[in-house]
N, C-alpha and C positions, 0 to 999 in steps of 0.2 A: 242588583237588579239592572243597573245601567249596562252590562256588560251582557247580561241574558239580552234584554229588549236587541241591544246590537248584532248579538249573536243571531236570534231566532228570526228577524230580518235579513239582515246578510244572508244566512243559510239559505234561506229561501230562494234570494235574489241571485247567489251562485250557483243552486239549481237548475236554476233554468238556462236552456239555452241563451247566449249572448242575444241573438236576434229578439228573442220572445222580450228579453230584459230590456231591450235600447224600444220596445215598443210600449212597452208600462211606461216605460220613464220619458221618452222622447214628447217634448211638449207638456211635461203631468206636473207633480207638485212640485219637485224639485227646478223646475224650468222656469216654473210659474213664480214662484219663489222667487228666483234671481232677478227675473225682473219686474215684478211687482213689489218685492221687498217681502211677502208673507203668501204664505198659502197654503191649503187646508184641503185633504182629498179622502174621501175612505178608502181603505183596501179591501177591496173585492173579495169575496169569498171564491168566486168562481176563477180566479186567476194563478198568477206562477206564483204569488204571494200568500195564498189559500192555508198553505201549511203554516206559515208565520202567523196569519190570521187566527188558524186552530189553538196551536201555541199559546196567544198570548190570552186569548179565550178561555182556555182550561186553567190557567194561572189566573186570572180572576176570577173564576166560579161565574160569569157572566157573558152572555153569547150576546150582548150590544153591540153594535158598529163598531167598528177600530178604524182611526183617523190616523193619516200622517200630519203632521204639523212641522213646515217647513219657515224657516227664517234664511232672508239674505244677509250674510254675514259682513262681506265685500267683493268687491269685482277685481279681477286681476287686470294690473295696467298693463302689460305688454297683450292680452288677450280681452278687453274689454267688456266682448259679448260674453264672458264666460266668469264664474268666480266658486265661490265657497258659501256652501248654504250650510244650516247647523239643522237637525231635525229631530222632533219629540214623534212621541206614540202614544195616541189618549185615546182613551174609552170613558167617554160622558158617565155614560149607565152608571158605570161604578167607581168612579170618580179618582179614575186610574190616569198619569202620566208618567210614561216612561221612559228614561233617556235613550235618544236613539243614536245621533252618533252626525259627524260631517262628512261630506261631499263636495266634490267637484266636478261642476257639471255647469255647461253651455245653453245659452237659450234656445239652441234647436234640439236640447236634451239629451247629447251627447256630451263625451270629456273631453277636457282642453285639448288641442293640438300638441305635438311633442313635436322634440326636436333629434335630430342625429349626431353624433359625437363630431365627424368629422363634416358637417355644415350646423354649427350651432345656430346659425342667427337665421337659418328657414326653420318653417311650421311645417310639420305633415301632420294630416289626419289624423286621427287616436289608431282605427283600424290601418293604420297601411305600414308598412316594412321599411326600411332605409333602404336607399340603390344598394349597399354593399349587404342587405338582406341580414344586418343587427337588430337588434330589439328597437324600436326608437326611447328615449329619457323624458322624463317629464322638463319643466323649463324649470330656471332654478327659482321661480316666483312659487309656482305649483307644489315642488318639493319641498319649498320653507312652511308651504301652508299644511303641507302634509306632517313635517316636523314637528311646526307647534301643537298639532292637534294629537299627533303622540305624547307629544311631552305634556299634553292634559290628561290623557288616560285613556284614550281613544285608540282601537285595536286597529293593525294593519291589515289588510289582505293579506300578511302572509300567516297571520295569527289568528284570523279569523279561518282562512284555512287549516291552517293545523287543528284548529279547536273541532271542523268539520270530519276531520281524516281520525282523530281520536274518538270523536264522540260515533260514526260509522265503524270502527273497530270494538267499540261496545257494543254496540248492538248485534255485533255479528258472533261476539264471541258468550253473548248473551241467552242465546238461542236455543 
């Protein structure tokens, strides 16, 4: 179940456009989270989340509110404004909690700053490019925390993808 609750969130949240997502989340639970230490939002039914909301609604037989529930886990030192929240999925009504999964994410609700192979020790923005036009890397604080949250059982985007491009390939051959 902890892997579906992750799944049918993520899916959602890959859905949508970048821009629509950094607009749900810029400022919302996850942000609020970090720096309050705890925070509590419904998901919208009318939003990019809508289908994850449907989702986890037909899985409890119960169309109650569904909450995010966010915890600050720690803040990253070389990034301070920014850290690792861990997140549930509950629905009161039916006295459903579901594990959701961790994040990293900054209190202006965007993700940490990265860095470039050949200038390690600057930051650039999540969205921008390297001058030599490479991927930019997460910092190696970022990527320990991504690590250990693998090595608890926690899916990656690239597995959450694949489960996305598998589970689209059902449906279509379904038909």
């Amino acid at each position: 179940m902890r892997k579906l609750a992750l799944f049918l969130f993520a899916a959602a949240a890959l859905a949508c456009p970048l821009a629509q997502a950094q607009s749900v989340f810029r400022n919302g639970v996850f942000a609020q989270a970090l720096i309050d230490g705890t925070a509590t939002a419904p998901i919208p039914a009318r939003s990019e989340l809508g289908p994850a909301l449907q989702s986890i609604q037909a899985k409890t037989h119960d169309t109650g509110p569904v909450f995010i529930s966010a915890k600050r886990l720690f803040r990253f030192k070389q990034q301070a404004r920014c850290g690792r929240v861990i997140f549930t999925i509950v629905q009161p009504s039916s006295n459903t909690e579901l594990p959701g999964g961790q994040l990293n994410v900054c209190e202006d609700g965007l993700p940490p700053w990265r860095i470039c192979k050949d200038k390690p020790g600057a930051l650039i923005a999540p969205q921008d490019r390297c001058p030599d036009g490479s991927e930019p890397q997460n910092t190696a604080e970022v990527a320990q925390a991504i690590k250990d949250a693998l090595a608890k059982g926690d899916l990656s985007q690239e597995q959450v993808s694949q489960q996305l491009r598998e589970g689209a390939k059902k449906k279509g051959t379904s038909k």
